[in-house]
Backbone as XML, in Angstrom:
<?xml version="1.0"?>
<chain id="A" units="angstrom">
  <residue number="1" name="UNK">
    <atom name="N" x="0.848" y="-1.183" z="0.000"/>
    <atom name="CA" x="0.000" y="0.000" z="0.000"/>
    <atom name="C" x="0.891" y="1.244" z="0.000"/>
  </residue>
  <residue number="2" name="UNK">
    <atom name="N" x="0.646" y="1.995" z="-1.186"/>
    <atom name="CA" x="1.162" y="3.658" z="-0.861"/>
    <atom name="C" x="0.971" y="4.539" z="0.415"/>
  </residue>
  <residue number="3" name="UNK">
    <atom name="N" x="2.006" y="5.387" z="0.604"/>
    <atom name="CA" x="1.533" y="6.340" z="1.368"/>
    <atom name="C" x="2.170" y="7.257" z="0.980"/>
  </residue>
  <residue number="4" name="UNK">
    <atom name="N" x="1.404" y="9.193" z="1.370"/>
    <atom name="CA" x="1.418" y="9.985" z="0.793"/>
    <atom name="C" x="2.070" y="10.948" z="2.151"/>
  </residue>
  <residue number="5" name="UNK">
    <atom name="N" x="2.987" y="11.657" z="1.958"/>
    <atom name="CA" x="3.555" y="12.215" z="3.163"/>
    <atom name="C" x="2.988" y="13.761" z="3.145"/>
  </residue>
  <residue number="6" name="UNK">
    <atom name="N" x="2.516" y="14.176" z="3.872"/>
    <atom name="CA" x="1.421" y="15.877" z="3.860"/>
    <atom name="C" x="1.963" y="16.161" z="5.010"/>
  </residue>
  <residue number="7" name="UNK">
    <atom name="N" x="3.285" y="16.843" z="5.341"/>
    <atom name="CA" x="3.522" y="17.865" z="6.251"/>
    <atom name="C" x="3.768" y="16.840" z="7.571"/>
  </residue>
  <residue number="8" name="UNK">
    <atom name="N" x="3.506" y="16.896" z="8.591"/>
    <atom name="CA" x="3.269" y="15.647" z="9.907"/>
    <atom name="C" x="2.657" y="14.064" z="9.471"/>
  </residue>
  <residue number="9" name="UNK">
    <atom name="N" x="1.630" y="14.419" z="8.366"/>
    <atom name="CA" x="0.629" y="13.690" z="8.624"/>
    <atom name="C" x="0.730" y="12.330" z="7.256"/>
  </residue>
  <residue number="10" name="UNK">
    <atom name="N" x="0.669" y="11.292" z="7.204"/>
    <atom name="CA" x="1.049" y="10.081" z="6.742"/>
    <atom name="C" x="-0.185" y="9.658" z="6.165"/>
  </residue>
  <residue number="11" name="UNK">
    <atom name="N" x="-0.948" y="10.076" z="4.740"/>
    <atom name="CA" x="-2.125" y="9.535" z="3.968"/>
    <atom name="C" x="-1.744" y="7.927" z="3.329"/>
  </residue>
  <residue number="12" name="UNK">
    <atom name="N" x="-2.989" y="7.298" z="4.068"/>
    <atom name="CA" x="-2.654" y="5.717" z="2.867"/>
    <atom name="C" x="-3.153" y="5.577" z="1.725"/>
  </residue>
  <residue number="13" name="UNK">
    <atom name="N" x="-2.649" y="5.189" z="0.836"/>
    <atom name="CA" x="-3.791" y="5.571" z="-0.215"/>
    <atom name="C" x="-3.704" y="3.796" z="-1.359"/>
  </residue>
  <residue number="14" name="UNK">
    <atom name="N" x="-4.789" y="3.114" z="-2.390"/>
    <atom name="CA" x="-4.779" y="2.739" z="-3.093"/>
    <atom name="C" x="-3.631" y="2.702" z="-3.585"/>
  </residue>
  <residue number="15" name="UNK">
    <atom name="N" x="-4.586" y="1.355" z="-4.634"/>
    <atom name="CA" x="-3.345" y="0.963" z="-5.913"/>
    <atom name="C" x="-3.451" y="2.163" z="-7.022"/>
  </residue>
  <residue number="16" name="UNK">
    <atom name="N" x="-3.978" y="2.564" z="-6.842"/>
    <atom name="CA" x="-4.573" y="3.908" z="-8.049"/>
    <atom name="C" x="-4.379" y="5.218" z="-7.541"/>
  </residue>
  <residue number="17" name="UNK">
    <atom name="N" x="-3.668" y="5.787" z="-6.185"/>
    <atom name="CA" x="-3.397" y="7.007" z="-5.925"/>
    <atom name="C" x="-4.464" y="7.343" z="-4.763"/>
  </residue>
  <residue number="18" name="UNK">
    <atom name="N" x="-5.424" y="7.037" z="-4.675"/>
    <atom name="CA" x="-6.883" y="7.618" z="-4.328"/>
    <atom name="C" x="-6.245" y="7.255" z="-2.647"/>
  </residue>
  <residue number="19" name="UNK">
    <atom name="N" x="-7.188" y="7.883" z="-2.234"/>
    <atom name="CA" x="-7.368" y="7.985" z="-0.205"/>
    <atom name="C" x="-7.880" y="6.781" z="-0.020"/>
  </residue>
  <residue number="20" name="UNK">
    <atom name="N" x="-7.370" y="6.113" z="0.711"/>
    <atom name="CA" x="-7.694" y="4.789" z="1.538"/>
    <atom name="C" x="-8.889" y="5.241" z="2.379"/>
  </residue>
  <residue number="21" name="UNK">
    <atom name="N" x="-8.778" y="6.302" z="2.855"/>
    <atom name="CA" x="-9.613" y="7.121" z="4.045"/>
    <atom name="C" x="-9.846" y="8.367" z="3.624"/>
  </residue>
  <residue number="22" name="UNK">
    <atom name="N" x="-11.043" y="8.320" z="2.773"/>
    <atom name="CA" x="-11.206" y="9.649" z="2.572"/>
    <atom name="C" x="-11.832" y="10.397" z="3.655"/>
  </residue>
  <residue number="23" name="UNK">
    <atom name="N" x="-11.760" y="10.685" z="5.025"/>
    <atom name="CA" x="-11.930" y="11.802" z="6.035"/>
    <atom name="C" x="-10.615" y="12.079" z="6.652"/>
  </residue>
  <residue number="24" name="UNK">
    <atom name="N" x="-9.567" y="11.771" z="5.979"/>
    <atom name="CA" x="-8.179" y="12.443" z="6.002"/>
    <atom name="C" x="-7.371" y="13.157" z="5.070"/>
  </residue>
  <residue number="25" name="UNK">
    <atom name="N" x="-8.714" y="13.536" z="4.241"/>
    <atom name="CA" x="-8.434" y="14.860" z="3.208"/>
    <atom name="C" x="-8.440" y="15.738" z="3.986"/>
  </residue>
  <residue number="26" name="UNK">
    <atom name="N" x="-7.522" y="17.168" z="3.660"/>
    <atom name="CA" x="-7.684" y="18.394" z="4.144"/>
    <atom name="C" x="-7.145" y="18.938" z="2.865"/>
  </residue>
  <residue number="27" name="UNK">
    <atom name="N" x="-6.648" y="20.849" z="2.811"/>
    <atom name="CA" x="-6.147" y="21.227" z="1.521"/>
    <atom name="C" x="-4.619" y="20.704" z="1.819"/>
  </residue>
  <residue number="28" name="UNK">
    <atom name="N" x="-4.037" y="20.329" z="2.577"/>
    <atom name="CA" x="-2.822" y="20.212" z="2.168"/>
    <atom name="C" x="-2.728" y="19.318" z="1.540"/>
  </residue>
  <residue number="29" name="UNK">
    <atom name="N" x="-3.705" y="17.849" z="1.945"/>
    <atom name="CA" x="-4.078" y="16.430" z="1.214"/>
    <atom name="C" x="-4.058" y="16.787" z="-0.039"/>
  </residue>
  <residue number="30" name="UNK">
    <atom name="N" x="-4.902" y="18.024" z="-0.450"/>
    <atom name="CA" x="-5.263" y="18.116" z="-2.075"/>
    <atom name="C" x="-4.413" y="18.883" z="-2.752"/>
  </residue>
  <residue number="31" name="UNK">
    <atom name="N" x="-3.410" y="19.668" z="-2.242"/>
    <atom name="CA" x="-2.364" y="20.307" z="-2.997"/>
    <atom name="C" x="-1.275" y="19.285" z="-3.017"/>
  </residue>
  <residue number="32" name="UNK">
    <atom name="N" x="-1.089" y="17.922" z="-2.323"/>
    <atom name="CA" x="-0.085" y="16.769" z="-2.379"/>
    <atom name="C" x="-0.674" y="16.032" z="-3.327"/>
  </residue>
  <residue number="33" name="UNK">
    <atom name="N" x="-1.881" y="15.827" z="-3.269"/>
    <atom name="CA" x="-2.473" y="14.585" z="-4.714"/>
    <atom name="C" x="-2.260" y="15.754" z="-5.704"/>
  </residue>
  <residue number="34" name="UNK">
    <atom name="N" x="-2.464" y="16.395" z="-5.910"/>
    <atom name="CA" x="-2.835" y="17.659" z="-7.362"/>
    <atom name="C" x="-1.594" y="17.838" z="-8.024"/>
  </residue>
  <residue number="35" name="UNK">
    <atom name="N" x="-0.662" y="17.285" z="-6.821"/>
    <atom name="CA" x="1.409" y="17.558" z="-7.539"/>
    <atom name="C" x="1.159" y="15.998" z="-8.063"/>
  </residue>
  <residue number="36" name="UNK">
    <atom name="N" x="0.923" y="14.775" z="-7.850"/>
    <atom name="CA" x="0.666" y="13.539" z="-8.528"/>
    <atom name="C" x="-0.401" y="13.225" z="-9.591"/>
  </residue>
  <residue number="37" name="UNK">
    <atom name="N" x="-1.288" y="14.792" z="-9.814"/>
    <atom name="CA" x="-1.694" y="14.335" z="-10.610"/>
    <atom name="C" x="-1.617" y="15.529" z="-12.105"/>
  </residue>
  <residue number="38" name="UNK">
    <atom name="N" x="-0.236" y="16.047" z="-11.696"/>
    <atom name="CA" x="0.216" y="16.857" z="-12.862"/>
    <atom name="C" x="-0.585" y="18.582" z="-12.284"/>
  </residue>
  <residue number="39" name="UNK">
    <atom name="N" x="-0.941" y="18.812" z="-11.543"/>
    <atom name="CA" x="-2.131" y="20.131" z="-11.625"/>
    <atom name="C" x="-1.047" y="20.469" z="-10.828"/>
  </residue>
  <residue number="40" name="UNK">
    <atom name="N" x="-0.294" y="21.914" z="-11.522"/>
    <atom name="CA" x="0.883" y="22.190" z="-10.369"/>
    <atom name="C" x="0.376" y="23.496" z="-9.565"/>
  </residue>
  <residue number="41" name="UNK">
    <atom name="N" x="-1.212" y="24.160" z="-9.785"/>
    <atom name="CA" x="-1.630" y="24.731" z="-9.016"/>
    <atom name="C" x="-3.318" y="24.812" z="-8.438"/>
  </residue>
  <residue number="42" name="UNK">
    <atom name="N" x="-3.704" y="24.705" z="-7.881"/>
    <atom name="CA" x="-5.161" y="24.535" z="-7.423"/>
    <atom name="C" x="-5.559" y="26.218" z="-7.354"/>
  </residue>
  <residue number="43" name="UNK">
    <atom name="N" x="-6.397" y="26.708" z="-8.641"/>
    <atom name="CA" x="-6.625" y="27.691" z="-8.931"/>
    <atom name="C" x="-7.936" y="27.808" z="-8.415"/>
  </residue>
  <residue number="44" name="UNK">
    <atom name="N" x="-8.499" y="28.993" z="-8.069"/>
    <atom name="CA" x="-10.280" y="28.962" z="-7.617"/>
    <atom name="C" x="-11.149" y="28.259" z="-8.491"/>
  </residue>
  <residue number="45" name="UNK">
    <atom name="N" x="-10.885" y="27.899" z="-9.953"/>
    <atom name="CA" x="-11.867" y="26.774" z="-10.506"/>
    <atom name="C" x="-11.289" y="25.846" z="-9.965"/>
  </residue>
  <residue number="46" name="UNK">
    <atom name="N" x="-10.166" y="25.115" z="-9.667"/>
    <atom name="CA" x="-9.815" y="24.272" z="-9.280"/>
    <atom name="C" x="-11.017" y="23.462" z="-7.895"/>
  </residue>
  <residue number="47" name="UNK">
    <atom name="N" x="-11.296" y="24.559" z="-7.396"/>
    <atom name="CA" x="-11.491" y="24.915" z="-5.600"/>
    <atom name="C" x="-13.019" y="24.279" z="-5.910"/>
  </residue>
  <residue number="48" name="UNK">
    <atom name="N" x="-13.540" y="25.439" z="-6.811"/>
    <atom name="CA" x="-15.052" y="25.219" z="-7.448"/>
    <atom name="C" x="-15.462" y="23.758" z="-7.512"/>
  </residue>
  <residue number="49" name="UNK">
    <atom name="N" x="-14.673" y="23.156" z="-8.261"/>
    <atom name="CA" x="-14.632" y="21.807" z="-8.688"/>
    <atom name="C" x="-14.699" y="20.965" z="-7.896"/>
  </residue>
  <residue number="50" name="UNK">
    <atom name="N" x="-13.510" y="21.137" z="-6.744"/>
    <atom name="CA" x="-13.476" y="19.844" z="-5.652"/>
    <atom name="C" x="-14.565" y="20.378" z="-4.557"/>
  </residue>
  <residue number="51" name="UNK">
    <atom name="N" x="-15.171" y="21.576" z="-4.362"/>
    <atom name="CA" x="-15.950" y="21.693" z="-3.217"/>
    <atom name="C" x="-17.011" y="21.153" z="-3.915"/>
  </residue>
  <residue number="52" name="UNK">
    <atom name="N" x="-17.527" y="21.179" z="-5.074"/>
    <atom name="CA" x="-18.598" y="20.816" z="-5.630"/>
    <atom name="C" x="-18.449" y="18.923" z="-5.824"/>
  </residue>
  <residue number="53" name="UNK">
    <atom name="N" x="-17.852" y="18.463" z="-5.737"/>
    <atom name="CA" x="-17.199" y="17.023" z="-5.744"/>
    <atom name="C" x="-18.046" y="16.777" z="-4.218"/>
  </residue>
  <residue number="54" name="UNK">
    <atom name="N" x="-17.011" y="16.830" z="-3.203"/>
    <atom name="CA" x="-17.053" y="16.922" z="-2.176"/>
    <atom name="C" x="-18.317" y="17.246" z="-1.678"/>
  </residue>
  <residue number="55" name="UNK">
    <atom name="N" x="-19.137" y="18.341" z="-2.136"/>
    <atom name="CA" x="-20.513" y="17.932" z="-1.347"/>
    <atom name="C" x="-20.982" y="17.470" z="-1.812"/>
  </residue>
  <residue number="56" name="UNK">
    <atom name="N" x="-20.958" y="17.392" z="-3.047"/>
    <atom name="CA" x="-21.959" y="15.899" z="-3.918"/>
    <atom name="C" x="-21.470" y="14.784" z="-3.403"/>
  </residue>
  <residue number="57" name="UNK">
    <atom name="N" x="-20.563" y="14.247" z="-3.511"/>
    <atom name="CA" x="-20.166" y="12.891" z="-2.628"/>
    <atom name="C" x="-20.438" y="12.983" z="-0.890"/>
  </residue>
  <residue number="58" name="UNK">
    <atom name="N" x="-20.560" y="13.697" z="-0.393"/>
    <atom name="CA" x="-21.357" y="13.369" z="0.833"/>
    <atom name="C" x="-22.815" y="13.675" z="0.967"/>
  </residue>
  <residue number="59" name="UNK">
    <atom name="N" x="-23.500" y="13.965" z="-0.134"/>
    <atom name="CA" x="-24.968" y="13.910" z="0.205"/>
    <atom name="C" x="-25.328" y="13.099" z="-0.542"/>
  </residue>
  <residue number="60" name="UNK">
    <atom name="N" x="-24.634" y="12.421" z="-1.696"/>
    <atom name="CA" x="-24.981" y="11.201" z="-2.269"/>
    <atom name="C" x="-24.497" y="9.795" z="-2.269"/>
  </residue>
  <residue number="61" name="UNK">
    <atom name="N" x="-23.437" y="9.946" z="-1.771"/>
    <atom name="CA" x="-22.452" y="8.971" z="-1.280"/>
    <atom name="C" x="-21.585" y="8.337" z="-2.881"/>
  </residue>
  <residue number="62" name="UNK">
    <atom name="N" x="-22.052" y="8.932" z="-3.711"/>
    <atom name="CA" x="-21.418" y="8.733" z="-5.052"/>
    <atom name="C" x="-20.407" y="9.735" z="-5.605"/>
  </residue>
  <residue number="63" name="UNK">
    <atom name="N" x="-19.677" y="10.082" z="-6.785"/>
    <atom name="CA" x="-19.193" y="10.701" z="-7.688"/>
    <atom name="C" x="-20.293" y="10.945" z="-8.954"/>
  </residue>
  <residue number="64" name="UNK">
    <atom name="N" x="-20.843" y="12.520" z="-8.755"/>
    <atom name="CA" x="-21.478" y="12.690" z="-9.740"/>
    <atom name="C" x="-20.691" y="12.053" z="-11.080"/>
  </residue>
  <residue number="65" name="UNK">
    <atom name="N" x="-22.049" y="11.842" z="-12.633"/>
    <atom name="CA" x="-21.444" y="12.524" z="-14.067"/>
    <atom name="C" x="-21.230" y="12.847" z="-14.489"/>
  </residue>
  <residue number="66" name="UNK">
    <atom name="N" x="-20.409" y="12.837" z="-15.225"/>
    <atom name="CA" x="-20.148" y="13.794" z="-16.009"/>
    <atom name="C" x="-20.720" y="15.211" z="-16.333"/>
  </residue>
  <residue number="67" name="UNK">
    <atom name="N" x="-22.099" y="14.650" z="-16.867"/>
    <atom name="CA" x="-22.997" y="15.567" z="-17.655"/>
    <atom name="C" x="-23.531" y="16.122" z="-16.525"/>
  </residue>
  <residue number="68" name="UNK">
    <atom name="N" x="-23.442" y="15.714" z="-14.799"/>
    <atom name="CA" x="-24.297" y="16.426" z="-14.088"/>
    <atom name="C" x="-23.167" y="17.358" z="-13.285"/>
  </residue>
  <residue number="69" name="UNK">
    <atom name="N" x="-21.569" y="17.157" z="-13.813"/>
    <atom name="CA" x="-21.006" y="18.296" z="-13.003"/>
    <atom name="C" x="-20.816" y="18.960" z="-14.231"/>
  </residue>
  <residue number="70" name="UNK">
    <atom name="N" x="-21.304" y="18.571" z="-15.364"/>
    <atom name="CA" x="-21.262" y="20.005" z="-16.364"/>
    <atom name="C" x="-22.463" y="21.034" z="-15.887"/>
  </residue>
  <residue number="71" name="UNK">
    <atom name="N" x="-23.129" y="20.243" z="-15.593"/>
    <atom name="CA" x="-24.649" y="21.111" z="-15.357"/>
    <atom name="C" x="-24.571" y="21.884" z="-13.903"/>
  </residue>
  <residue number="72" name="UNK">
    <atom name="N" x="-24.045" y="21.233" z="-13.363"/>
    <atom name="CA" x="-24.211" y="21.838" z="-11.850"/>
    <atom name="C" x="-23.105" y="22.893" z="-11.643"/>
  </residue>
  <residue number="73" name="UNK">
    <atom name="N" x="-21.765" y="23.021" z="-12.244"/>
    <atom name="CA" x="-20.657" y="23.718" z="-12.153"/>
    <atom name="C" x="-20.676" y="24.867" z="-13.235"/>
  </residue>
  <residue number="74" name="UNK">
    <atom name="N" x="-21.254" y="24.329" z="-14.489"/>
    <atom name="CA" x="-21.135" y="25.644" z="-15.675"/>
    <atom name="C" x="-19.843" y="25.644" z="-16.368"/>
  </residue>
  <residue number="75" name="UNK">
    <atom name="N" x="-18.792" y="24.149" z="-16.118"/>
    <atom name="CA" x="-17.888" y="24.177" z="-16.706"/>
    <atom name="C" x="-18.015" y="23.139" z="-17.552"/>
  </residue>
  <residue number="76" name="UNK">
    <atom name="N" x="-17.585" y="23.457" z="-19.047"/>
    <atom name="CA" x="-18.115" y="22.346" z="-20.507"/>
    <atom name="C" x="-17.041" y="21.092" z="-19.716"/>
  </residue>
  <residue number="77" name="UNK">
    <atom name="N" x="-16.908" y="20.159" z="-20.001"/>
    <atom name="CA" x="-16.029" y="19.106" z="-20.565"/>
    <atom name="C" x="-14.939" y="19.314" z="-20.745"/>
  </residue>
  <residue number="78" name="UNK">
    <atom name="N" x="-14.517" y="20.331" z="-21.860"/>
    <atom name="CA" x="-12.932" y="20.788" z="-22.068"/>
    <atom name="C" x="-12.000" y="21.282" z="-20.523"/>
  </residue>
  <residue number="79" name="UNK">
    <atom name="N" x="-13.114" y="22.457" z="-19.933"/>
    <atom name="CA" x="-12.339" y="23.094" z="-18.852"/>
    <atom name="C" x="-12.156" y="22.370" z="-17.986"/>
  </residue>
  <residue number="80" name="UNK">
    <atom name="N" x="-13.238" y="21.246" z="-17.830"/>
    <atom name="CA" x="-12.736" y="20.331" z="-16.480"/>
    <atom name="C" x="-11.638" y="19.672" z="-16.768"/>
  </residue>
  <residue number="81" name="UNK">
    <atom name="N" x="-10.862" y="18.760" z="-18.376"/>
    <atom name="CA" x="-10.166" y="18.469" z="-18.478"/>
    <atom name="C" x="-9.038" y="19.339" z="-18.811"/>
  </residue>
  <residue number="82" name="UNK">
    <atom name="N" x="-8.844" y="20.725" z="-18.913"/>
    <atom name="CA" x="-8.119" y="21.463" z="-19.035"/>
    <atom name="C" x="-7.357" y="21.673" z="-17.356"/>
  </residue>
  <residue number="83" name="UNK">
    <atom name="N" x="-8.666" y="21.787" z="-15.721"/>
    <atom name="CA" x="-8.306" y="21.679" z="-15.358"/>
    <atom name="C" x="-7.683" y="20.613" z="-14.785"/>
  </residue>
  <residue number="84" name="UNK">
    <atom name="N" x="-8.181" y="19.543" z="-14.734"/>
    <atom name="CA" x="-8.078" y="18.092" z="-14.258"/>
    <atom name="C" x="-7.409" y="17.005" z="-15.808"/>
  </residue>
  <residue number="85" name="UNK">
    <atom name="N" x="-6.364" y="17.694" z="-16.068"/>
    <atom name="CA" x="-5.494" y="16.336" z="-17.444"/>
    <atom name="C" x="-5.902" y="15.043" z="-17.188"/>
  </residue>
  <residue number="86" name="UNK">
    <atom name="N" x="-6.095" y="14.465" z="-16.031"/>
    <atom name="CA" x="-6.524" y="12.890" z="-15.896"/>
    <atom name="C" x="-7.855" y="12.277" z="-16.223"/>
  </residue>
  <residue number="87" name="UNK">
    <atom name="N" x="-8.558" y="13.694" z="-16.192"/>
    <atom name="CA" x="-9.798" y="13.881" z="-16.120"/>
    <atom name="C" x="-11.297" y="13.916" z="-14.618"/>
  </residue>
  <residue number="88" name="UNK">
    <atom name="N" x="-12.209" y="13.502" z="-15.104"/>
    <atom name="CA" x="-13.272" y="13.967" z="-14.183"/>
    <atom name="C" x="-13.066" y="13.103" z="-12.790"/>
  </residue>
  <residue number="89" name="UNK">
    <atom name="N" x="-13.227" y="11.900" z="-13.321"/>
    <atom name="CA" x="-13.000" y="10.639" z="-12.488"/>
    <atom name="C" x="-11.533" y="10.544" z="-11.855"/>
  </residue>
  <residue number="90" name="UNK">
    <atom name="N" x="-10.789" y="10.454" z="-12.423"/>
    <atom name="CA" x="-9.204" y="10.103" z="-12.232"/>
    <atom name="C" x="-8.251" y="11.311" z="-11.647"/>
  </residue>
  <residue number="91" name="UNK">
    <atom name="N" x="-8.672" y="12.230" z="-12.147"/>
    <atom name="CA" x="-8.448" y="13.661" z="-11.376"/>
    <atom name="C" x="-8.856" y="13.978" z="-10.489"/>
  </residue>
  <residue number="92" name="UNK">
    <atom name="N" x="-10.027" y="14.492" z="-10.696"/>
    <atom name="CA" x="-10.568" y="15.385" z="-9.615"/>
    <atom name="C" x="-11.137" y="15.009" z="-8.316"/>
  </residue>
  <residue number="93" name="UNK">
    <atom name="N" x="-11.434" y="14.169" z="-8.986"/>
    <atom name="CA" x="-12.394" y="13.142" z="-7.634"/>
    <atom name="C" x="-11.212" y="12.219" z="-6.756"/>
  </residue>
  <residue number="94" name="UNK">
    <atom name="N" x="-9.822" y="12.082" z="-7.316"/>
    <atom name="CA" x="-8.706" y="11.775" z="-6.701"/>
    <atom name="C" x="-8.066" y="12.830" z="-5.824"/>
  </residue>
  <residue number="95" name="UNK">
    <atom name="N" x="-8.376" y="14.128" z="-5.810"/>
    <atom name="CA" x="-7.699" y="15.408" z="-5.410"/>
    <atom name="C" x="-8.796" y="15.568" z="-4.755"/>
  </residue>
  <residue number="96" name="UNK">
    <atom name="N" x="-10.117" y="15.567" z="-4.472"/>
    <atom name="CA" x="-10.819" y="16.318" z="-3.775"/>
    <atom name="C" x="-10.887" y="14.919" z="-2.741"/>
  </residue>
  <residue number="97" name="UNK">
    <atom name="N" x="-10.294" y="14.132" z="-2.905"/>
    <atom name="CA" x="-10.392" y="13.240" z="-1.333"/>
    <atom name="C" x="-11.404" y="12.223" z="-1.609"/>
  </residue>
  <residue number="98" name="UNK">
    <atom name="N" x="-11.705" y="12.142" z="-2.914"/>
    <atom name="CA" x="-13.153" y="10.556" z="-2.804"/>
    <atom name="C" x="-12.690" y="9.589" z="-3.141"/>
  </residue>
  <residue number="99" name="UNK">
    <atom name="N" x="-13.350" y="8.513" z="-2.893"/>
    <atom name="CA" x="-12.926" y="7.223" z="-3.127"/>
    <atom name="C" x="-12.617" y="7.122" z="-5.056"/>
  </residue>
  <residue number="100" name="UNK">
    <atom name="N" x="-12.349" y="5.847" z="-5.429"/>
    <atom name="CA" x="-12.257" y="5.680" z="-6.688"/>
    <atom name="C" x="-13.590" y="5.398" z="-7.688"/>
  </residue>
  <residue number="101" name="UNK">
    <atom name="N" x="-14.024" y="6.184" z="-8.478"/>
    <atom name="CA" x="-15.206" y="6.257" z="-8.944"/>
    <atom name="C" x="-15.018" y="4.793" z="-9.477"/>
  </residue>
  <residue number="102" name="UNK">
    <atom name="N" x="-16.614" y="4.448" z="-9.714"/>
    <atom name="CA" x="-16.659" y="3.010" z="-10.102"/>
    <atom name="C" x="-17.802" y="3.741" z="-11.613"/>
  </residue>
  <residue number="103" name="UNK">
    <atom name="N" x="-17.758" y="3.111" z="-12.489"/>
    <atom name="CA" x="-18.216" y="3.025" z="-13.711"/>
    <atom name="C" x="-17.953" y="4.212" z="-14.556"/>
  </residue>
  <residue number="104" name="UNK">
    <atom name="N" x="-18.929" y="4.602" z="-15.014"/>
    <atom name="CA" x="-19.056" y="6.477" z="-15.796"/>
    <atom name="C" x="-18.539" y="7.071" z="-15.184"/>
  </residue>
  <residue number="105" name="UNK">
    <atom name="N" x="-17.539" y="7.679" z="-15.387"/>
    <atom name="CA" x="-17.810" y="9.433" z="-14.505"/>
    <atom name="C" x="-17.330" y="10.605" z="-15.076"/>
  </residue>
</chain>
């Protein structure tokens, strides 16, 4: 098992990068995954993105779609992968602290 070193604090994470424990995200968690996942700065869309992640995954217990964080954020497809290179699933939802999306995302 990986682990991710954040300042004091020792993240375990997957075979795939992701939080073993996602309630041991904080921002330093997400400015340490965001350097692994190429994003060398977490810009306020950046922010937009994972807070909007983040409360969708705790009031649904899922990783929205695609098409519903186009709709809900106002950012097309391109910008999310402009901000997130890995993309929706593999990016963002890896940086904002959620588990590993399972199917679509």
């Amino acid at each position: 098992m990986a682990q991710l070193q954040v300042g004091d604090l020792t993240v375990e994470l997957d075979e795939d990068g992701f939080l073993e424990d996602h309630s041991a995200w904080n921002e330093d968690v997400a400015h340490a995954l965001a350097a692994t996942e190429e994003v060398e700065e977490l810009t306020e869309d950046h922010w937009k993105m994972i807070n909007y992640l983040r409360d969708y995954y705790e009031q649904f217990g899922v990783a929205p779609m695609v098409r519903k964080m186009v709709k809900d954020t106002g950012y097309d497809q391109k910008k999310i992968y402009e901000l997130f290179p890995a993309g929706p699933g593999k990016g963002a939802c890896k940086i904002a602290g959620l588990p590993k999306p399972t199917g679509c995302v």
